[in-house]
Backbone bond lengths (Angstrom), bond angles and torsions (degrees), N, CA, C in turn:
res aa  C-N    CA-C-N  psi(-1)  N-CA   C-N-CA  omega(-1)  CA-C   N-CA-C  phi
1 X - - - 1.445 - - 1.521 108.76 -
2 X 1.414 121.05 150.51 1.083 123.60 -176.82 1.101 113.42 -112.64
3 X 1.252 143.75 129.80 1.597 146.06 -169.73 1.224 111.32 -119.47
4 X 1.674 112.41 135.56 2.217 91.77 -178.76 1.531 97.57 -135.83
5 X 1.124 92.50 120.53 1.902 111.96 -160.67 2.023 90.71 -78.10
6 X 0.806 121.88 163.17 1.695 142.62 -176.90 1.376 111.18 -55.19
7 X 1.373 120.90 -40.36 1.460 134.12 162.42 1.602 126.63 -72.26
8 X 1.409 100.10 7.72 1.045 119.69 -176.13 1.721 137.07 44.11
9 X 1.485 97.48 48.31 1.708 141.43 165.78 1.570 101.47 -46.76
10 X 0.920 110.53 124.36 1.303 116.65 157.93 2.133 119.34 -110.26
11 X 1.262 98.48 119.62 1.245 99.39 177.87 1.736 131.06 -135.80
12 X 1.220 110.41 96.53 1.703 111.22 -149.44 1.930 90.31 -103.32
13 X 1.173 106.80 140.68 1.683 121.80 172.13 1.404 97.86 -106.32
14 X 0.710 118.88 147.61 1.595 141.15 -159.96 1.459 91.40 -124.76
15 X 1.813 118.84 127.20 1.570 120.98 158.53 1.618 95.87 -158.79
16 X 1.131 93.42 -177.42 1.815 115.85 169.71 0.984 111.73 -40.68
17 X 1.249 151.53 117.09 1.905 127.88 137.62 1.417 104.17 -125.40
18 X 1.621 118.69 177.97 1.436 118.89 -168.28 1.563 123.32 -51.47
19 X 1.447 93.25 -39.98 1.322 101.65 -163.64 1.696 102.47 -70.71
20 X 0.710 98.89 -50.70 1.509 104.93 -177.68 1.934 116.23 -49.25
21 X 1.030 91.85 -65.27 1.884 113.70 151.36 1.689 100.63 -14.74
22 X 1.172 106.08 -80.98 1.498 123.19 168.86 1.356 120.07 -34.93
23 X 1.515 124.17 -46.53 1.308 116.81 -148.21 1.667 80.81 -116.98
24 X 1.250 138.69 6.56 1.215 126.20 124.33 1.418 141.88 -51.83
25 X 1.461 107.62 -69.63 1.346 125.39 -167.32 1.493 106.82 -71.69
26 X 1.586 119.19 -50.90 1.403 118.37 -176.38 1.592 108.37 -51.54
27 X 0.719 135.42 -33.86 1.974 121.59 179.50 1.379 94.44 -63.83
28 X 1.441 112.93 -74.82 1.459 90.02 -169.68 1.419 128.02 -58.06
29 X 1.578 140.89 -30.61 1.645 141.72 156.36 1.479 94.22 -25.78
30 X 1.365 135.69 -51.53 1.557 142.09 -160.16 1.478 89.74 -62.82
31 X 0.967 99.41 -84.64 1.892 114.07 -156.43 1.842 108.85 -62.28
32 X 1.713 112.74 -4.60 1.188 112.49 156.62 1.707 126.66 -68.21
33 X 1.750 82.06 -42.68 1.878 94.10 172.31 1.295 88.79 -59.37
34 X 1.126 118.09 -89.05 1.785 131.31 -158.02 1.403 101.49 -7.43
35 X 1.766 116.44 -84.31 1.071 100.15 175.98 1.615 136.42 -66.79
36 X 1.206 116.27 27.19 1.674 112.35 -176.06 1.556 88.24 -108.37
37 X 1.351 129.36 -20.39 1.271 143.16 -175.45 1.603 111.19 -61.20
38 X 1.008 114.20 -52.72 1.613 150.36 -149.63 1.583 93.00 -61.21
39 X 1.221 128.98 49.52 1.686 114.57 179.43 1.052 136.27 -43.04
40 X 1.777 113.33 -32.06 1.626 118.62 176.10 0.993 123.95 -87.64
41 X 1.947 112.03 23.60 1.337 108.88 -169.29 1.432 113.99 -112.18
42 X 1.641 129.97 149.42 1.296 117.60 -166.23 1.424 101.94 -76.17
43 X 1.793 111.73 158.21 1.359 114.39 -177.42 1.517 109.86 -69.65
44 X 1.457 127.63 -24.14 1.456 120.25 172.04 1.712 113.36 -62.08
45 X 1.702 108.03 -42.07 1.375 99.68 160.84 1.337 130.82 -30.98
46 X 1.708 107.64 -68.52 0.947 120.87 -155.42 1.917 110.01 -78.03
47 X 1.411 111.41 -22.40 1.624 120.64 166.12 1.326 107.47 -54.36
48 X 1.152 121.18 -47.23 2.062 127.60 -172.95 1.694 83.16 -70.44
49 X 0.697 115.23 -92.40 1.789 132.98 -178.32 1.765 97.82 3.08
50 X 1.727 100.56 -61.12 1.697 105.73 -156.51 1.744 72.45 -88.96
51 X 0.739 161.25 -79.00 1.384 147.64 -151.01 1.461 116.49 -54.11
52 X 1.423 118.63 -19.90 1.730 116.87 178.78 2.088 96.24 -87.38
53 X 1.168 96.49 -21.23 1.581 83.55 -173.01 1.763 115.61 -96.97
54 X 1.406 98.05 -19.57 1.530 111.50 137.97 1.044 127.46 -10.75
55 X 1.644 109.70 -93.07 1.386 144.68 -169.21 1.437 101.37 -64.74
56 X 1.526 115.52 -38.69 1.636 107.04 -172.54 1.743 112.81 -78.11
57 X 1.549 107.35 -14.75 1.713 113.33 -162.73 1.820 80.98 -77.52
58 X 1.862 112.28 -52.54 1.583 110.58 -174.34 1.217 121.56 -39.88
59 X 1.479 120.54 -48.97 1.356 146.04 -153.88 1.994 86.97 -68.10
60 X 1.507 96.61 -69.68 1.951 88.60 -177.77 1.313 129.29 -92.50
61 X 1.076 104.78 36.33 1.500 118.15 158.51 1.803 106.34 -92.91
62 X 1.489 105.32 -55.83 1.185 122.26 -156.87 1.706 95.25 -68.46
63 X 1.586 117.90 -30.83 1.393 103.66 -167.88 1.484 88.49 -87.54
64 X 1.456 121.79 -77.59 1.273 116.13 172.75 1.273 147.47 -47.93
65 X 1.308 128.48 -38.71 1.386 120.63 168.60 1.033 133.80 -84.16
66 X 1.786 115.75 -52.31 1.375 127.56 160.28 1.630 117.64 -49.58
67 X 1.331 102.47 -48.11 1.799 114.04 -170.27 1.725 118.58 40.02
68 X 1.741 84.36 78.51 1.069 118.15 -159.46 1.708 108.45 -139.13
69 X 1.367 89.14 10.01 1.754 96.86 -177.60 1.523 110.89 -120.32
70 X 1.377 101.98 143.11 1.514 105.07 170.30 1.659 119.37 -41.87
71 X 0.935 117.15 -31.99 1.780 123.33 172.34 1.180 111.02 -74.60
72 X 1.954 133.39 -39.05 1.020 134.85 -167.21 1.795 107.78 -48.29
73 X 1.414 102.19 147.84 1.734 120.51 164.71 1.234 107.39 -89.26
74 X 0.967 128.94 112.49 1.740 111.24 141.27 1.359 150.81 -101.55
75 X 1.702 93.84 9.81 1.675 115.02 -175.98 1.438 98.47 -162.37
76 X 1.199 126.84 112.61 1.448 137.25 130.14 1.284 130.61 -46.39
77 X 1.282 146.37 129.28 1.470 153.00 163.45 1.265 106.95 -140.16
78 X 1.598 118.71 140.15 1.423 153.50 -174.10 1.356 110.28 -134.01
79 X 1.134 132.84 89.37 1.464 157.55 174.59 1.416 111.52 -50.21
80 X 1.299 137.85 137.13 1.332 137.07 167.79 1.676 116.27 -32.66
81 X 1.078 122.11 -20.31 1.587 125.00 -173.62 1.185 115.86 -127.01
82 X 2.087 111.88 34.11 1.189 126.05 -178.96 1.740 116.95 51.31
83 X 0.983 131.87 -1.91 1.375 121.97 156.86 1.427 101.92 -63.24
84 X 1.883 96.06 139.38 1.701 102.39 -176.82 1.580 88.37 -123.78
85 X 1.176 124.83 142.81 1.526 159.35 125.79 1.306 137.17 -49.63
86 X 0.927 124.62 123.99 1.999 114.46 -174.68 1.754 103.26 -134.68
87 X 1.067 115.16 141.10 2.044 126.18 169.93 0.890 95.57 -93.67
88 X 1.326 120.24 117.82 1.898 112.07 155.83 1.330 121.13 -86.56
89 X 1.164 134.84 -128.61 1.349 114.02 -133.85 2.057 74.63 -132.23
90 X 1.201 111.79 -2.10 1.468 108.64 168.38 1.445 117.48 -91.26
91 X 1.105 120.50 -4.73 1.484 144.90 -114.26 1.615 125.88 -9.48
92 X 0.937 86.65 88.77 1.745 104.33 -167.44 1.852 101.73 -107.88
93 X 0.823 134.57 130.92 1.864 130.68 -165.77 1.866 83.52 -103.05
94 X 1.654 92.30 135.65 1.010 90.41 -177.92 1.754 99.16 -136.50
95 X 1.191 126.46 159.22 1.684 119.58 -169.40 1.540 91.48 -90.05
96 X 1.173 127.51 142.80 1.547 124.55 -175.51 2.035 109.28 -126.83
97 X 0.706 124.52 137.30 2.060 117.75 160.05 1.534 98.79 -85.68
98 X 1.078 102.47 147.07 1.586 105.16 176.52 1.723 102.60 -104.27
99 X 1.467 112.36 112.76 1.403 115.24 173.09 1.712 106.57 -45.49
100 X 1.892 89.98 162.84 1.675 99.95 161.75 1.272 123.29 -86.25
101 X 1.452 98.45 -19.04 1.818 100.28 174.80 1.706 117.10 -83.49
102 X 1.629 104.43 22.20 1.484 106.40 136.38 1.394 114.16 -21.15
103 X 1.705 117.06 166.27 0.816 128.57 160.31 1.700 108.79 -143.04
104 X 1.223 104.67 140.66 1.659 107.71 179.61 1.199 115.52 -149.61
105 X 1.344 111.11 108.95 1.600 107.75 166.59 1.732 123.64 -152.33
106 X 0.933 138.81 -179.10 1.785 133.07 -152.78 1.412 84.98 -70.85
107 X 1.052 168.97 -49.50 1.248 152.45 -155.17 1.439 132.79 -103.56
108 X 1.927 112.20 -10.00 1.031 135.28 -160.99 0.816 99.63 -170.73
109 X 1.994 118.72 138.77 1.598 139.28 162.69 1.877 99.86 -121.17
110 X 1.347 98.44 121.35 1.495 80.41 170.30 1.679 94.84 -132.42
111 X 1.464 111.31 135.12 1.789 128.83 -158.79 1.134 75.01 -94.21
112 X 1.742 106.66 148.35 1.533 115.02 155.13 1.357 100.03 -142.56
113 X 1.376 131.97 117.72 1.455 135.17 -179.59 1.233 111.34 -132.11
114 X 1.659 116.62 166.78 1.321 119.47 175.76 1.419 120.92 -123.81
115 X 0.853 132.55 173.05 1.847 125.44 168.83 1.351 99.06 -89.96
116 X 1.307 98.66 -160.38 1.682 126.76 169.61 1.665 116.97 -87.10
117 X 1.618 104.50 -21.03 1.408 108.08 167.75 1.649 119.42 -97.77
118 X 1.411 101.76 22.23 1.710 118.20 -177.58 1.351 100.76 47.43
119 X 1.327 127.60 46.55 1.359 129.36 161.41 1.457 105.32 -98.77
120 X 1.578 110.35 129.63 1.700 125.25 -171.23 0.963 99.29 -107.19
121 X 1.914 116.13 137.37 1.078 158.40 163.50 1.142 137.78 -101.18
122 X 0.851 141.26 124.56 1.666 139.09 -145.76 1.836 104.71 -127.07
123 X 1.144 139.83 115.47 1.530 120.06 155.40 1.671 113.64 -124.46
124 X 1.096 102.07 128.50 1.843 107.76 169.85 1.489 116.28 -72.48
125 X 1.283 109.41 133.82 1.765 107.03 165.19 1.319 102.94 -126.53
126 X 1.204 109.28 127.45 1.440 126.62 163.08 1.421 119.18 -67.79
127 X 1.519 132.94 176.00 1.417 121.76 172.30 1.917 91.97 -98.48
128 X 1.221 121.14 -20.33 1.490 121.74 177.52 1.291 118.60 -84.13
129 X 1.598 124.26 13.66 1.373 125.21 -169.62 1.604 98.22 -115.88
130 X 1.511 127.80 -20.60 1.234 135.16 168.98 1.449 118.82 -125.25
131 X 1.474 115.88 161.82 1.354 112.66 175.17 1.156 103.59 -61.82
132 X 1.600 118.03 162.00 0.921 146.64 -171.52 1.864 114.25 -56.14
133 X 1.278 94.11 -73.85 2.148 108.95 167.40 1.560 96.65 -34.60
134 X 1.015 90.65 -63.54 2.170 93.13 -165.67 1.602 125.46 -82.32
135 X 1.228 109.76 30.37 1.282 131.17 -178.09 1.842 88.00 -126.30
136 X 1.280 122.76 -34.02 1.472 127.76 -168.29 1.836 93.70 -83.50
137 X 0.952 101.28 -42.88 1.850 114.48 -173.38 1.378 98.93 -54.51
138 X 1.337 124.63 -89.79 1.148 140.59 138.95 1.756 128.16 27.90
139 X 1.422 104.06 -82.28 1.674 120.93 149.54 1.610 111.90 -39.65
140 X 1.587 112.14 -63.85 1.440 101.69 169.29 1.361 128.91 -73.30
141 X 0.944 118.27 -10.27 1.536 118.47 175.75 1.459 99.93 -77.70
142 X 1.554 131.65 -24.38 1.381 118.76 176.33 1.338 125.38 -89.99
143 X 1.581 105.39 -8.38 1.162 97.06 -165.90 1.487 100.55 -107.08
144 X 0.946 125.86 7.37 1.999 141.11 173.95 1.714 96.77 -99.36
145 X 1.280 131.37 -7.26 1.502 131.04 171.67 1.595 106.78 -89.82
């Protein structure tokens, strides 16, 4: 949820919601068919294949959905003087830069920031994980940075 304090704070919690759920799991459901598809392919191929897409469905669940990983976000903060902040999943507050290889668009925000120890952080926002206005706020507040 995103909350916007009078000083005009920005503060987004990061969790599960459908959409997000979705825009996890569905790539990999794809590339499970894909390779179950693949007839001319040897079954050792195709074992590495279903085992690399495996490991990648584990990998973003655990950062993103569960947030249960040392990388995971679980709180965003944007300070009156645009310095942004992130809790990870230890909850430890850490001062963050927000990369340009952001991503922002009407259906999807995906944060990508770093610390001071150039350790990268990733958080997804759904449009179903915040109200509606402050998911719009939000979008513009990134794209005027």
């Amino acid at each position: 949820m995103i909350n916007k304090t009078p000083n005009r704070n920005l503060s987004i919690s990061i969790h599960a919601s459908p959409q997000k759920w979705v825009l996890v799991l569905l790539p990999h459901f794809v590339a499970f068919i894909v390779v179950f598809s693949l007839a001319n392919v040897s079954i050792l191929l195709s074992i590495v294949l279903i085992l690399a897409i495996a490991y990648s469905s584990y990998y973003f669940l655990h950062v993103h959905i569960w947030l249960d990983s040392k990388k995971s976000v679980k709180l965003i903060y944007q300070d009156s003087t645009n310095n942004w902040f992130l809790m990870d999943s230890a909850n430890e507050e850490k001062n963050v830069s927000l990369l340009s290889e952001s991503f922002n668009s009407n259906y999807l925000v995906i944060l990508n920031f770093t610390d001071n120890k150039k350790i990268k952080y990733s958080a997804i926002v759904t449009p179903d994980s915040v109200p509606g206005d402050l998911y719009r706020q939000l979008k513009v507040n990134l794209r005027t940075q």
